[in-house]
C-alpha positions as CSV (number, residue, x, y, z in Angstrom):
1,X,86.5,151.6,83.7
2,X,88.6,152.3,86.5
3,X,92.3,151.2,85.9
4,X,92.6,150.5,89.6
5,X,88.9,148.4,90.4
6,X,88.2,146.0,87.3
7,X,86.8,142.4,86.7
8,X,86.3,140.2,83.9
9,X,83.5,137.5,84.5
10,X,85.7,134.4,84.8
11,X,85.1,131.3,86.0
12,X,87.7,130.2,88.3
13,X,88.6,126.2,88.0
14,X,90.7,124.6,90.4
15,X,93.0,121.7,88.3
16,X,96.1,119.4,88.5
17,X,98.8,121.1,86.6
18,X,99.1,124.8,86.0
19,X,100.2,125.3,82.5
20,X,96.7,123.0,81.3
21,X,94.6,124.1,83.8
22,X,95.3,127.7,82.5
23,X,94.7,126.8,79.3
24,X,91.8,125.3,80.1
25,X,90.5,127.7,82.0
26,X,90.9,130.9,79.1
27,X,89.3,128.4,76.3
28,X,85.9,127.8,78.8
29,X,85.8,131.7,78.8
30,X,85.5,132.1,74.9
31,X,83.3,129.0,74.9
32,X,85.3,126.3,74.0
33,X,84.7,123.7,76.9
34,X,87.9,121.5,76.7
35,X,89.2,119.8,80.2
36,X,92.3,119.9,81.6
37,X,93.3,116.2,80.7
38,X,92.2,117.0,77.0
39,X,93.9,119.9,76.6
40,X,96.8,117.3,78.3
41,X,96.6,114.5,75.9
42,X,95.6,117.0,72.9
43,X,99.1,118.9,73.8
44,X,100.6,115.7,74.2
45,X,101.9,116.4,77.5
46,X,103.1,113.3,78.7
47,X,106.9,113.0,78.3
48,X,109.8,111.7,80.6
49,X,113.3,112.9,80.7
50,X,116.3,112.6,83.6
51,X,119.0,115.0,82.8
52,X,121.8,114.2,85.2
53,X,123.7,117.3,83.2
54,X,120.5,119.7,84.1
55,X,120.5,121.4,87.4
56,X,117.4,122.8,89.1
57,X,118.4,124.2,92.7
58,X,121.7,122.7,92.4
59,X,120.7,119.1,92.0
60,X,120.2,116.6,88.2
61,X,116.8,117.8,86.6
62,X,114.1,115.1,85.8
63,X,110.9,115.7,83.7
64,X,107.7,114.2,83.6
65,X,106.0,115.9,80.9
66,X,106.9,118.1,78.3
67,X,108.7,121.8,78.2
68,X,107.4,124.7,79.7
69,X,104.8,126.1,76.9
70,X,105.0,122.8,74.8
71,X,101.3,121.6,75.7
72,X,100.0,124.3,75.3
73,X,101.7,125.4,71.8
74,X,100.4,122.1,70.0
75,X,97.2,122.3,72.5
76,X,95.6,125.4,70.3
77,X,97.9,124.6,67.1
78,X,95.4,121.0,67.1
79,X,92.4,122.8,68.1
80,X,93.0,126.0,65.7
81,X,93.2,128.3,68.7
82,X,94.7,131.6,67.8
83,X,96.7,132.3,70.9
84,X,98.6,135.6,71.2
85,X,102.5,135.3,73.1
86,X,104.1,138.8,74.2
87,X,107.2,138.8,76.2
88,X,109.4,142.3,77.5
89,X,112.4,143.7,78.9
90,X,111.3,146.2,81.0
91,X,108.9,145.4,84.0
92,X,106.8,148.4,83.9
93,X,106.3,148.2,80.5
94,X,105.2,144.8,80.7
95,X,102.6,145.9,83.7
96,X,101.3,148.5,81.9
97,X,100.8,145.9,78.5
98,X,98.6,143.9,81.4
99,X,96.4,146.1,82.6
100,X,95.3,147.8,79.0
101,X,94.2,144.0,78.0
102,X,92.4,144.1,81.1
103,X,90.5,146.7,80.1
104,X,89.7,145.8,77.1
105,X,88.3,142.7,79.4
106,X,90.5,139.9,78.1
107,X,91.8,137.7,80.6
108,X,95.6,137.0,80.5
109,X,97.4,134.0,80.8
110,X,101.3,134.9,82.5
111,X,104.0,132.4,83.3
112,X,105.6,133.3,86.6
113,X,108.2,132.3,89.4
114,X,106.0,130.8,92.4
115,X,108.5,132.0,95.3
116,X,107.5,135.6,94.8
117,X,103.6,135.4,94.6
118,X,103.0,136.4,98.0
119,X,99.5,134.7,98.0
120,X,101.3,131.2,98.6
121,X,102.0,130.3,102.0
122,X,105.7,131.1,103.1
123,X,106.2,127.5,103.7
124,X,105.0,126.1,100.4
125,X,107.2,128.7,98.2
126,X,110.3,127.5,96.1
127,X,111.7,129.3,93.0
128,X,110.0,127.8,90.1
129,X,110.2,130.1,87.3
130,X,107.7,128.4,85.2
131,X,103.9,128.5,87.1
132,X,101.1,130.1,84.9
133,X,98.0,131.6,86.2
134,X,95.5,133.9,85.3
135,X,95.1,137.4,85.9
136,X,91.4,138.6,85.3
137,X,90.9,141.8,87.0
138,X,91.9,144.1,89.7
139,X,90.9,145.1,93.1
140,X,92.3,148.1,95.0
141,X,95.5,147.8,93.6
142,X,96.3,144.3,93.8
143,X,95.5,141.9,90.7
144,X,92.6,139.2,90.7
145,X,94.5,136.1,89.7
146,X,92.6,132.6,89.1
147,X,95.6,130.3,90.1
148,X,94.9,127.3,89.1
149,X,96.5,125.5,92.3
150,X,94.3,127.4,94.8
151,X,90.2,126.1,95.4
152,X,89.2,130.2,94.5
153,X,90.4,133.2,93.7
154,X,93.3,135.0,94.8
155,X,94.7,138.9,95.3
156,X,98.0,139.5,94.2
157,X,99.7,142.9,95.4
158,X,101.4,144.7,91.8
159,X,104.8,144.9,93.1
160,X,104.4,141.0,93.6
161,X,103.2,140.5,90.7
162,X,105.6,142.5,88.9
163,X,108.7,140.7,90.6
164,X,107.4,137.2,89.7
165,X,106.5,138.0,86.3
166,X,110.8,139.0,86.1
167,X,111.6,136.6,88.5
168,X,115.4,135.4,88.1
169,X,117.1,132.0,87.9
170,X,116.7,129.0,85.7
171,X,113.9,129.2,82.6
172,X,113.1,133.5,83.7
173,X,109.9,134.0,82.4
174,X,110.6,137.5,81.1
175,X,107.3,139.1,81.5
176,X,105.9,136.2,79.4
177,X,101.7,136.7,78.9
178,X,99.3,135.0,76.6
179,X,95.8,135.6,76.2
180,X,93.3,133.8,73.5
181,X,92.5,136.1,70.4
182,X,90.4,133.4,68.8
183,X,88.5,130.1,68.6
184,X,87.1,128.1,66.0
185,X,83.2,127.4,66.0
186,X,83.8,123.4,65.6
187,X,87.3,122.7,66.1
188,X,88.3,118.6,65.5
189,X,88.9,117.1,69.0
190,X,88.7,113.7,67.8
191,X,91.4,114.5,65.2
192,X,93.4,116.3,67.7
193,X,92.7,113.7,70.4
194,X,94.1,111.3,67.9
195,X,97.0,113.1,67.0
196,X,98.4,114.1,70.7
197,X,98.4,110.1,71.4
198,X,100.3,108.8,68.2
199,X,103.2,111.9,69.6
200,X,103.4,110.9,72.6
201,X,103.9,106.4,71.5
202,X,106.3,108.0,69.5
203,X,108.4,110.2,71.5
204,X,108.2,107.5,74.5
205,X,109.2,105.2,72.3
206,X,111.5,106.4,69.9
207,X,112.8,109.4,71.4
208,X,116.9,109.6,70.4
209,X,119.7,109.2,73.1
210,X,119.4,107.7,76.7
211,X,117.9,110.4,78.7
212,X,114.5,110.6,77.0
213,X,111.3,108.5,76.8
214,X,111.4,104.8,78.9
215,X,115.0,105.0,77.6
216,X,115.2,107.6,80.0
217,X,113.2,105.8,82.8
218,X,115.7,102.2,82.7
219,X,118.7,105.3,82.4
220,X,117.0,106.5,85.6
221,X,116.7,102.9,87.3
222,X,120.7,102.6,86.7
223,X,121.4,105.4,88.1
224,X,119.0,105.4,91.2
225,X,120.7,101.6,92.0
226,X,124.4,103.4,91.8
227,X,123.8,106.2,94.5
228,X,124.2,104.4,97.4
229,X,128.1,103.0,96.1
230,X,128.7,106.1,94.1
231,X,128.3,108.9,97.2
232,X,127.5,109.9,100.5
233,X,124.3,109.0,101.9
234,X,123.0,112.4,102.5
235,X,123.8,113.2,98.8
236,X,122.1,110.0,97.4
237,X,119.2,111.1,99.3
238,X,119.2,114.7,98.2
239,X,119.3,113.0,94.4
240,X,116.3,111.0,95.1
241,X,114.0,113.7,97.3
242,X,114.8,116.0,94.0
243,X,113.0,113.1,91.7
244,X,110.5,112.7,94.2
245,X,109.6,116.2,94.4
246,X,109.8,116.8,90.3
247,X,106.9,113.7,90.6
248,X,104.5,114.8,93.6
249,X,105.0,118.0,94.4
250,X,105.8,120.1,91.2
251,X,102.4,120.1,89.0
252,X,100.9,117.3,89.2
253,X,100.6,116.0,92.7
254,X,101.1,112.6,92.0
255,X,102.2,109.8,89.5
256,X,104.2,111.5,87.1
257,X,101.1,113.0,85.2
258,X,100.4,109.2,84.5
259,X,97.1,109.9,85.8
260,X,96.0,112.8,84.2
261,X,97.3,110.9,81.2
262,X,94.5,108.4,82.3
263,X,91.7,110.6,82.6
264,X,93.1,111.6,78.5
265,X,92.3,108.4,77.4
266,X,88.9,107.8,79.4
267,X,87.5,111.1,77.9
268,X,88.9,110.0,74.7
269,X,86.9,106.7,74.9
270,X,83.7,108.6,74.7
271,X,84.9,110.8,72.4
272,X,86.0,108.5,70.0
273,X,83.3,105.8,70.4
274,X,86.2,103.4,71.1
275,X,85.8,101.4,74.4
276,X,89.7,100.1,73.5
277,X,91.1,103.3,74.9
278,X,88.7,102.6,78.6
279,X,91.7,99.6,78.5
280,X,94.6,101.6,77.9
281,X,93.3,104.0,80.4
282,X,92.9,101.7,83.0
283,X,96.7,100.6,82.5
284,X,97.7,104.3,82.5
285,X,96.3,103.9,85.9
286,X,98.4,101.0,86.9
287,X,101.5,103.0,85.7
288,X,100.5,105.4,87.5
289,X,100.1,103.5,90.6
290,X,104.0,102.2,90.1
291,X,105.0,105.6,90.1
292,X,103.7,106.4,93.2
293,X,105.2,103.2,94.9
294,X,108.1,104.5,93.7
295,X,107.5,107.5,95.6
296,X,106.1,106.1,98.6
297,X,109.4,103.6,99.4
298,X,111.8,106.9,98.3
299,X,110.5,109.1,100.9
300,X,110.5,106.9,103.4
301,X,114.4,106.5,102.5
302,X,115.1,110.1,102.3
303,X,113.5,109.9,105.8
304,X,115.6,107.0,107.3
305,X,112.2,105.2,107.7
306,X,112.8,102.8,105.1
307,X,112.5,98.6,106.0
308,X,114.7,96.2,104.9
309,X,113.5,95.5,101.7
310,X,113.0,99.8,101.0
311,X,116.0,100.0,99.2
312,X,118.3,102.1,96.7
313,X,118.1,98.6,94.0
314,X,113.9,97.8,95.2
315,X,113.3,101.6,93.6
316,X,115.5,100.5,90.8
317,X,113.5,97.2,90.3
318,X,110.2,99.3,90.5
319,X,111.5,101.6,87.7
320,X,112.3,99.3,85.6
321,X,109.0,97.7,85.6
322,X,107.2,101.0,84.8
323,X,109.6,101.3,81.9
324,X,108.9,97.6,80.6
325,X,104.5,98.2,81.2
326,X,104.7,101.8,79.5
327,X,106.4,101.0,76.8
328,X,104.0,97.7,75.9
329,X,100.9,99.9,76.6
330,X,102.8,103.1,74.0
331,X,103.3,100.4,71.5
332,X,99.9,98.6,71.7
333,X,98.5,102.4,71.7
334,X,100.5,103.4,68.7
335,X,99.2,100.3,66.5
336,X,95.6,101.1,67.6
337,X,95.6,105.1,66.6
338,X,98.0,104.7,63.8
């Protein structure tokens, strides 16, 4: 095969979140049809965390879901997935590592900083060390990369590549690539399904200090009503565009993964002959809806559009109620799967 023109058949899936649709994507290649929101709920992805001692781009980190790499990690640990990691020093070196995997026609999954794939539109790139795609192929030069934020597939130039592969900043991904060196004929989804829900009731629930879990979102709630008294308008806003943005615009595209959560528990219904879990995915949803109010009322702030009753303590109020519903529907979820 020639090193410069190469293709893997892969089928190209367009999903939510990057580092699940990835997944995903490389276990429907080897057979294993598992959807995004499985392999979300199986990895027992959703999480939240506000780290006012965290910066990303200079302003307090907040987290709806868990670490870089953690879904996916448990994802094929539940399934029995043998999933090979690499990770290098030296750029070429790590290059050269991708394209002799291409030719021995395995797609590879590679974690990457968004602002340098060229492919993105200029005004849609921000440094975000931690956006996985999947290279499966090559075409004069420049890498055939099924991203799983874009409807097809994409080109990618090699020195592009290469520079967001070592991009710099918070989280580097340091050359990191995966790629799936085995699946099981009849792996447990039930018992995985099962598992990835009793993690997450926990960890929402229980999870230690006050930054963590709906802890973390009431933690959140104080701190969104303090802004406005604490600082300058134009910094309160910053604080709050930062949340908003972590929300609906990094991964998920709306609610806080509460609605990919949803579509979990749904598939899980069926799976699990247990119409129950149809309930608690249809109060996911309502979460989920919160969230976005949330969102909807805190941009209009950020844009001085906000009515009277859009304030700094409503967003506070609306927090506080997603805490008090999530953390009846983890409990109720826990005692149901226990």
């Amino acid at each position: 095969m020639n090193n410069s023109d190469m293709q893997i058949p892969f089928n190209h899936r367009q999903s939510a979140h990057c580092e699940t649709g990835v997944l995903s994507n490389l276990l429907a290649h080897y057979g294993l049809n598992v959807s995004e929101s499985m392999v979300f709920g199986i990895g027992s992805g959703l999480f939240f965390g506000y780290f006012p001692f965290i910066r990303l781009n200079r302003l307090p980190l907040t987290a709806f879901r868990a670490r870089t790499g953690r879904i996916m990690q448990r994802a094929v640990k539940r399934l029995g997935v043998e999933l090979a990691l690499e990770k290098f020093r030296s750029p070429e070196k790590a290059m050269a590592a991708l394209d002799r995997k291409l030719v021995d026609a395995i797609p590879v999954g590679c974690r990457t900083g968004a602002y340098w794939l060229s492919y993105f539109p200029r005004r849609y790139r921000f440094h975000f060390n931690m956006h996985n795609l999947v290279v499966f192929g090559k075409q004069n030069g420049s890498y055939r990369i099924s991203d799983p934020v874009f409807p097809d597939p994409v080109l990618c130039p090699h020195d592009d590549l290469m520079k967001a592969r070592f991009a710099r900043g918070p989280m580097p991904p340091k050359g990191r690539m995966y790629y799936v060196k085995q699946v099981p004929q009849q792996p447990d989804l039930a018992g995985a399904a099962r598992q990835g829900m009793r993690e997450v009731c926990r960890t929402m629930l229980r999870a230690p200090g006050p930054f963590l879990g709906v802890k973390g979102i009431r933690y959140l709630a104080k701190n969104v009503e303090a802004w406005p008294q604490k600082m300058e308008a134009r910094e309160a806003a910053l604080r709050l565009g930062q949340v908003i943005r972590m929300q609906e615009e990094i991964g998920t595209g709306g609610g806080g993964f509460r609605f990919i959560y949803a579509a979990f528990l749904q598939e899980a219904a069926g799976l699990l002959y247990d119409d129950r879990l149809e309930g608690f995915s249809d109060r996911m949803t309502e979460a989920g809806d919160l969230w976005r109010e949330f969102a909807l009322i805190g941009s209009r702030i950020c844009k001085q559009r906000a009515g009277e009753t859009e304030t700094y303590a409503a967003l506070a109020a609306i927090l506080r109620e997603c805490a008090d519903r999530e953390t009846r529907l983890y409990r109720d979820l826990l005692e149901h799967v226990q």
